[in-house]
N, C-alpha and C positions, 0 to 999 in steps of 0.2 A: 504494500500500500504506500501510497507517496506520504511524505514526513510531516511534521503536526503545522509546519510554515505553508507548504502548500495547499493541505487542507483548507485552513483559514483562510487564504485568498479565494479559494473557491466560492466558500460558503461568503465569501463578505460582500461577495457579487449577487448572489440570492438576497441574502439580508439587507443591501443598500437599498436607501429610500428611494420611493419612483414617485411621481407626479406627470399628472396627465395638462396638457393645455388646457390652461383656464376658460370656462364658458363665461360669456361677459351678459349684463344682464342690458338690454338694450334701451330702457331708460337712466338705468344709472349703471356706467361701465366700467367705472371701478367695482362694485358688487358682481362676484364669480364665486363660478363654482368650480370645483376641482378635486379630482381626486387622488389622493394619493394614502401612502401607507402610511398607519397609527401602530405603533409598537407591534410588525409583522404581518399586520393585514391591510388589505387596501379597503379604504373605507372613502368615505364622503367628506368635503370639509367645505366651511364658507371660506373665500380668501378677499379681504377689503385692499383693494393695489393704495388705497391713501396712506392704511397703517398699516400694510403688511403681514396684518393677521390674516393666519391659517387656521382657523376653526375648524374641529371635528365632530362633525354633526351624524356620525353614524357609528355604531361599537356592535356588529351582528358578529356570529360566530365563525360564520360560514364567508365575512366579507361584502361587501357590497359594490359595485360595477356604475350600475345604469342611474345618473340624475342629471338634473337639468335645473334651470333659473327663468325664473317668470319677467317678464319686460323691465317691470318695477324694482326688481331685485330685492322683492321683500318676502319671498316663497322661496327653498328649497325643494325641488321634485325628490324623491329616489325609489328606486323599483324593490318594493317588499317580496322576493319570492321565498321560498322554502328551502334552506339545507342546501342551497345553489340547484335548486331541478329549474330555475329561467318562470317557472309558473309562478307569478303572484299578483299583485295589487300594485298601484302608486301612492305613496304616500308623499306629503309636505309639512314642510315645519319652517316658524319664523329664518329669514337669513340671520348668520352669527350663533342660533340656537344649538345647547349641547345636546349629545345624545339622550334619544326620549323625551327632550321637552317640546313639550307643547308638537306634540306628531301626531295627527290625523288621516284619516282616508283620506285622502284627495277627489277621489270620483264615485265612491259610493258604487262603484260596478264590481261583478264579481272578480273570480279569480281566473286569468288566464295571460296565456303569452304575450309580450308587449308587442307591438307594431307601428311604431312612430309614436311622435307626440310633438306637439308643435302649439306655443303660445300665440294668445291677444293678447289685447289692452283690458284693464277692465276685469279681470276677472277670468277673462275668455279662455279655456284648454282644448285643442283637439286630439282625442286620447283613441289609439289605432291599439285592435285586439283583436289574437289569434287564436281558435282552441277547436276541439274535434265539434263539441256539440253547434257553434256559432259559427262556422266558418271564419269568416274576417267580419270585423266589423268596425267603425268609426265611429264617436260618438261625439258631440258638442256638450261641454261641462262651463257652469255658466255660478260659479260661486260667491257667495257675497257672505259677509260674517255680520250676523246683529247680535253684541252682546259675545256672551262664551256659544252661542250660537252657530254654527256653518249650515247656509242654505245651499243646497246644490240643485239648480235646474240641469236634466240630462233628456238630450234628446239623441236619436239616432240617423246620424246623417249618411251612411254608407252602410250596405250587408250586401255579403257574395259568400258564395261556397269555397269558390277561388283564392287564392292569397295576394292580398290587397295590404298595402300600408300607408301610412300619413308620409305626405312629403314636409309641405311647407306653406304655412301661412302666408295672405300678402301680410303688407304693414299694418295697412287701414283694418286688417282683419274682416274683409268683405270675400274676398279668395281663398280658398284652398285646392291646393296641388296633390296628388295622391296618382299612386303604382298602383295598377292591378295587370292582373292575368288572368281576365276574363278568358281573353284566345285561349289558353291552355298554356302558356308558355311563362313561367313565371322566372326562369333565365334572361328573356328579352322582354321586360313588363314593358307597357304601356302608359301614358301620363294620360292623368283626367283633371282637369279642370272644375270646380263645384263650387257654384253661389252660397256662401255661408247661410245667408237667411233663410233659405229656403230648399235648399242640394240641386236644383237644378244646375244640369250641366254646359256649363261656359265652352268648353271647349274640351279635343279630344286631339292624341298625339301618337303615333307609331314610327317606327320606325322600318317598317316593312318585313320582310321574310327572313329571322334572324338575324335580328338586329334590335335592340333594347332602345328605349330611351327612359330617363330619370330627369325627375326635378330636380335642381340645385338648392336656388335660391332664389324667390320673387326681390325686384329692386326695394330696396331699402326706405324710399317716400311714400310719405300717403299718397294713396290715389293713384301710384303709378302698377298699374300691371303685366308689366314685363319682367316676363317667367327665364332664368337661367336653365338650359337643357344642356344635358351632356347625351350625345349618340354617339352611335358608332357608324355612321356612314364613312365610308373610306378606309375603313376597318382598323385606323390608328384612334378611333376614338374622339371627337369633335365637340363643339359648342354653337349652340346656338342661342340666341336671346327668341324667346317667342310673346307673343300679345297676345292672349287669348280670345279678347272681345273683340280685335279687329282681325283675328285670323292673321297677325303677320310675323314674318319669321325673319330673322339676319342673320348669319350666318360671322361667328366672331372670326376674323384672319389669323391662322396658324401655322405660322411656317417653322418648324423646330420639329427635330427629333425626337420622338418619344410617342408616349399613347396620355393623350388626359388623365389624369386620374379625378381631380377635384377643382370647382372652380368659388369663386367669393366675390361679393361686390363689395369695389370702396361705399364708404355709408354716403359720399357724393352721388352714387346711383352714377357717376360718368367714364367710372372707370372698375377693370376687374383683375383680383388678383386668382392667379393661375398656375396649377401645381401637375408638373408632366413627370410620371417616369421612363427613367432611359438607365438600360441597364441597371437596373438593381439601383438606381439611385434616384430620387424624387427633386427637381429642382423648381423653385417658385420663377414666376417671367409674370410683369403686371402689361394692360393693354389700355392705352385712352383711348374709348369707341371714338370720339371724334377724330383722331389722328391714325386708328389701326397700329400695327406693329407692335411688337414683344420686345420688353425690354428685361432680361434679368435683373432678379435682386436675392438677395440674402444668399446665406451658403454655399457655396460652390463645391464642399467636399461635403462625404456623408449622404445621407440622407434626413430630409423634412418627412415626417411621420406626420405632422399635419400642424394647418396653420389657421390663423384667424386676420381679418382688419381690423382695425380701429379707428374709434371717432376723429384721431387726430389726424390719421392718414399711414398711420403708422402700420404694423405689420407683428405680431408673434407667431411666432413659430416652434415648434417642440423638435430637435435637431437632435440625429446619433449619428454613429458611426460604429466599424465592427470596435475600432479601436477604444471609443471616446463613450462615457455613460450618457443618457435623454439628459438634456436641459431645453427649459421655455428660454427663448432667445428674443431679441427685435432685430431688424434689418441690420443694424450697426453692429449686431454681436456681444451687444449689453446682454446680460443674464437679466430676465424677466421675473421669473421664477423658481429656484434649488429647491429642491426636495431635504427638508430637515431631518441630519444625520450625517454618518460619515458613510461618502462617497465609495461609489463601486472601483474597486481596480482596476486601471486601463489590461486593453487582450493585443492581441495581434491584430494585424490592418487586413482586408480584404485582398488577395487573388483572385483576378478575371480570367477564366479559364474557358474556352470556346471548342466544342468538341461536333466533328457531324456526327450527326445523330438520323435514323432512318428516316426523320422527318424534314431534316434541314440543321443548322448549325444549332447547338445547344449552347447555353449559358448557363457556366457553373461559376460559383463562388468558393472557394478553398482557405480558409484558414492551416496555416503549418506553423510547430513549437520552433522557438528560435532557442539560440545557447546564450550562456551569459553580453556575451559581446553582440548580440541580435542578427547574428549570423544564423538563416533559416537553416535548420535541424537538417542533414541528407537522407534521404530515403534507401530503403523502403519505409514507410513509418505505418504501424497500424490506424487501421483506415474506419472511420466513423462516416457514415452515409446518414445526412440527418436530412428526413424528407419533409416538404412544409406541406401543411394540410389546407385549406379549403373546401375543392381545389382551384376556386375562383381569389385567387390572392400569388403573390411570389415572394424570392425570401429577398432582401436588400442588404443593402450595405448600412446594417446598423446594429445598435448593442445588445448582446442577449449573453443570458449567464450562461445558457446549457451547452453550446458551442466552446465557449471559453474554460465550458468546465472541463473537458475531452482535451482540447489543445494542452491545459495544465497538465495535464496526462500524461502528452505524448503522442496521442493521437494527430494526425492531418484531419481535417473534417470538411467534407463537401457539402454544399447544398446547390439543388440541382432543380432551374425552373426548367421544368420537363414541359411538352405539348398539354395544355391544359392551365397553366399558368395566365396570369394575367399580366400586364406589361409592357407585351413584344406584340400586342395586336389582335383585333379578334377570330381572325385565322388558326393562329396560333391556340390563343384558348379554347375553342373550339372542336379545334382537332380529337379531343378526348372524346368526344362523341363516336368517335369511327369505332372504338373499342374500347366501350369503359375499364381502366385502370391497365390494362394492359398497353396500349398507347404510353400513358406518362412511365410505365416501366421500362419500354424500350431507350426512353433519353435517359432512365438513371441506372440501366445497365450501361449504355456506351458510355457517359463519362466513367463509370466505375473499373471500365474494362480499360480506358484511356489513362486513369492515373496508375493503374499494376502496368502495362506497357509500357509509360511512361519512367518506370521505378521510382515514381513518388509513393506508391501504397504497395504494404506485403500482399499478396493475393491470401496465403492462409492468413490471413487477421481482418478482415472486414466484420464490420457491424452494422446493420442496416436496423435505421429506428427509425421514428416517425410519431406523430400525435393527429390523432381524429383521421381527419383526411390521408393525412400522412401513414397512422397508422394503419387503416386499411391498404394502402399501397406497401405498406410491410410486410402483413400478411399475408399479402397478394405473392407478393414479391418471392418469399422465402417457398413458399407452394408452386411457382410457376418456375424459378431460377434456383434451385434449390441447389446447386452447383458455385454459386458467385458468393455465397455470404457462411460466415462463423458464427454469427449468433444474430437473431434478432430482438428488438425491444419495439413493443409497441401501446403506445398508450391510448386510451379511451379509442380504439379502433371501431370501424364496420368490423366484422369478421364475417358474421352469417348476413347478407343483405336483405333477403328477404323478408328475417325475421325482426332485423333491424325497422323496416320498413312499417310494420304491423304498429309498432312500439314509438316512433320516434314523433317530435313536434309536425304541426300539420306542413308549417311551412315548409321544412325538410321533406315531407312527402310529394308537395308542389314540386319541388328541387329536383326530388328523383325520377317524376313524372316526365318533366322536363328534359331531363337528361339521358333517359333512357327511353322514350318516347310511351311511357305508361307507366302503370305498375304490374305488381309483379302477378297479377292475376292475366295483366292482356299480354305481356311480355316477358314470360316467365324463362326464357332460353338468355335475355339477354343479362339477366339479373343471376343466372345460375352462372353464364360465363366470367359475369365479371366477381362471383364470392370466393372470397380466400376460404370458404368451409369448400368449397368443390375441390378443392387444390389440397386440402389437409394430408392427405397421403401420404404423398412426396414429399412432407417439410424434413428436412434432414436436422436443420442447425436448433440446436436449444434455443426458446424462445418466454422471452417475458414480456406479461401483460398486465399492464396496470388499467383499473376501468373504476367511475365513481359510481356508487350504488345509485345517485341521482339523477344520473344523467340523462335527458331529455335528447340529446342529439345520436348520440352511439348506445344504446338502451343497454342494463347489464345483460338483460337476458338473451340477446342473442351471442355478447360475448361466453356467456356458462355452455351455450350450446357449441362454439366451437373449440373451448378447453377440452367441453367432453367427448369432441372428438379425437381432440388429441390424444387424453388418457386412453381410447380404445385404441390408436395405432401406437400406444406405448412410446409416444414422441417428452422427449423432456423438454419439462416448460412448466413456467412458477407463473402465478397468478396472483395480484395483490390489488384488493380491494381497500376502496376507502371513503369514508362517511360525507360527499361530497361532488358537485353536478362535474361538467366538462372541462375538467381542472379543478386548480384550487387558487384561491385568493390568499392561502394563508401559506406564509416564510417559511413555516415550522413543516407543513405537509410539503412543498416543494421539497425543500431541501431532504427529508425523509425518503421521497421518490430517487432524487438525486444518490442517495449513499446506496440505495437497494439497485440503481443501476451499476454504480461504481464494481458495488460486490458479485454482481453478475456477472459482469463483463469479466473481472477478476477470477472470479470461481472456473468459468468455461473456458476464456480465451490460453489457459495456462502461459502468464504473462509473472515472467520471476520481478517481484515487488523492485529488489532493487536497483535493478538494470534498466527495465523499460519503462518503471514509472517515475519521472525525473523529479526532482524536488522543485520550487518555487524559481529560486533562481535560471533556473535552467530555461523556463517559461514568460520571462522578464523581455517586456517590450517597450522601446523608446516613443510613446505618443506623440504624433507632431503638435497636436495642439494639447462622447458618448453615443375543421367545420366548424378552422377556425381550428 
């Protein structure tokens, strides 16, 4: 096992505080919300940009994710669900208020999955929900307080079978924007348009025969309603501004590399800032409609995981790198907002690694252990295959513990946006269709095959692991290739799909409908093709699987059905369960998950402690400068 100094640098990477980009409250922008971690768990906080205070308005067990800030910035949202199963309620409580004070329902509706949520003025919520017996549904919440009193008027402005979510209010709160997949296709949703007062529909938006379009963001004035849309026409992903009452559309000029990811309007309504990734790297470029053309700003290295405007015209940004831990930044590179605590350890910086792949050129990312002098480690080095899940997402050039924790190691570590990815275009992502999970294995077998040719990884020492998405391409993986890997770990996976399928959130059934052109009752050969339980047979390498008993997206029970397959082909493989939905919010169970991979890898790989597993300094890097 490596020495008790490079233990602690692992684990101080886990344990380092994180904070998310502040949500700003649109009448008073100093009042945000923000999430970040309270002694190991990530919870909720108010933060006032005048005083600086970070208020912790949430202490659950299990962690808390999903809130938001009302216009006035005198309401905290945050999403109540259970033990992390994603099912619950919303709740609100005064801005600045501690845990448990003064916490109400917010909407008086029952309990189901969230699906947007988007403020007025006034009191005004528009609250999007998911769940088997309701299909989708939107509702108008309209609350006013007399006394210790809360009145809530709830009406219902949207229901479909389909899976439908809240975009985005206008200003005036006379508009609402909303996705559905009426068609059947909830991969390529649709924009709707709907008159608050009444739901009639303003306007309606497609983007034709595979091909999606989403709201962004309505302009930022009263009374203007021109709707920000992100498509995919041209298949890099695009922008347009649309009016929905006059039917018109403008198409914003983008000439730059990359696929859109996300766009934002200055609060002048005349100009918009605009977030492309390219390669694994997310760069912000703003645009004045009256003058057209892209001009960059902010960071140039790393990647922006995401950003916001401000009233002044200014800009935040939440900025990592493989090397560098998240900081909230502004354009000039001022620190906006640290996360309170002692900072994570800088890791090693990104390799771009470009491999063909039976579909076209792949793009891998390689982290490799350097020596004292930061002279990269020589190969062959044992080789960590860390697969990103989705598999609508890619991995980037930014900071994560579980990578860094492998390199500490000894390990090389790839991550590998395979056909199916998002990033490189919609062609690209798309491609997974031709053969669910089999496609994005073929690009993480070629580069896998490319770095043992290459003699940067031992061919007997691979490890193929993966979370959610990932982890079913794990399991896929080790059943189909069962030749290319030494051991697998796979976390909260698909294993059995169809059974997953019976069990899992609606909207994820939309998902698979969509991607597989049914479910598994009208297409039931394509759903057998693509489960890692059809493949169990063949699994050669020892494998481990970690899965939460709550989890809403990969159910436990179709993972118990493919352990128990395994126990009947007498395949070795550990199973570890935990009290907990699709992950964990809590330090203590990460890093718990973290030591039971270490000792696995350890157990199977027969890797002699002192030789291969280097101690801290060995792994010392010069920073130049931080399904699902």
């Amino acid at each position: 096992m490596a020495n008790r100094r490079s233990v602690s640098r692992w684990e101080r990477r886990f344990r380092a505080p994180r904070v998310s980009l502040p949500a700003w409250a649109a009448d008073s922008p100093d009042r945000c919300v923000v999430t970040a971690t309270a002694r190991g768990v990530v919870e909720i906080h108010s933060w006032d940009r005048g005083s600086d205070a970070l208020i912790q308005a949430t202490a659950r067990r299990h962690g808390t994710r999903l809130a938001s800030i009302d216009p006035g910035g005198d309401w905290i949202w945050w999403f109540d669900d259970v033990d992390g199963d994603e099912r619950g309620i919303w709740r609100r409580q005064p801005f600045g208020s501690a845990p448990g004070e003064r916490v109400e329902d917010a909407t008086g509706l029952g309990p189901a999955f969230p699906a947007g949520l988007a403020f007025g003025r006034g009191g005004l919520a528009v609250v999007g929900l998911s769940d088997k017996m309701i299909g989708s549904q939107i509702h108008l919440i309209q609350a006013r307080r007399t006394g210790d009193v809360v009145i809530r008027d709830s009406r219902l402005l949207y229901e479909h079978e389909m899976s439908a979510s809240v975009g985005c209010l206008s200003a005036d709160g006379e508009l609402l924007a909303i996705t559905h997949s009426e068609h059947g296709n909830s991969r390529h949703p649709r924009v709707r348009v709907l008159r608050v007062t009444d739901g009639t529909v303003v306007g309606e938006l497609h983007g034709g025969a595979g091909q999606g379009v989403r709201p962004l963001e309505f302009a930022p004035l009263s009374g203007d309603p021109r709707l920000l849309i992100r498509h995919e026409a041209g298949g890099q992903g695009g922008l347009q501004i649309w009016d929905p009452i006059r039917d018109f559309r403008d198409d914003v000029d983008l000439v730059m590399a990359g696929e859109v990811r996300d766009a934002h309007w200055y609060q002048d309504g005349q100009a918009l800032l605009i977030a492309v990734d390219h390669q694994a790297r997310t760069r912000l470029y703003t645009t004045r409609l009256e003058e057209r053309g892209l001009r960059p700003v902010g960071p140039r290295t790393g990647t922006v995981l995401r950003a916001t405007t401000r009233p002044d015209g200014d800009v935040w940004a939440l900025w990592s790198s493989a090397a560098d831990p998240p900081a909230v930044r502004d354009l000039r590179g001022g620190c906006v907002l640290a996360a309170q605590g002692r900072p994570a350890p800088p890791s090693v910086p990104i390799e771009d690694v470009w491999v063909q792949g039976p579909g076209g050129p792949v793009h891998a990312l390689l982290r490799r252990p350097t020596a004292g002098d930061g002279a990269i480690l020589p190969g062959p080095l044992p080789l960590f295959v860390d697969v990103h899940g989705g598999p609508a997402t890619h991995d980037i050039d930014a900071f994560r513990a579980s990578p860094s924790l492998w390199v500490d190691h000894g390990f090389a570590v790839v991550q590998v946006n395979y056909r199916g990815s998002t990033g490189y275009g919609s062609a690209w992502r798309d491609a997974l269709e031709n053969r669910i999970g089999h496609t994005e294995l073929e690009d993480v077998v070629a580069v896998r095959d490319h770095l043992v040719a290459s003699g940067i990884a031992d061919p007997d020492r691979v490890v193929l692991s993966g979370t959610s998405w990932g982890g079913f391409l794990t399991l896929l993986g080790l059943g189909v290739y069962p030749d290319r890997w030494t051991l697998g770990m796979a976390s909260v996976p698909i294993a059995d799909y169809a059974l997953a399928y019976d069990d899992e959130m609606e909207s994820l059934k939309a998902f698979d409908r969509s991607l597989f052109g049914g479910s598994p009752d009208e297409v039931p050969g394509r759903y057998r093709d693509a489960s890692p339980i059809t493949y169990v047979e063949a699994v050669r390498a020892p494998v481990l699987i970690l899965a939460g008993d709550n989890d809403s997206r990969c159910p436990i029970r179709q993972i118990l059905s493919y352990t128990e397959a395994l126990s009947r082909h007498d395949h070795v493989h550990e199973l570890y369960r935990y009290d907990a939905g699709h992950g964990s919010l809590v330090d203590d169970e990460r890093i718990s998950q973290a030591k039971l991979k270490i000792d696995f890898v350890r157990r199977h790989m027969g890797i002699d402690d002192a030789q291969e597993w280097p101690t801290d300094a060995a792994t010392r890097t010069g920073s130049p400068e931080e399904r699902t």
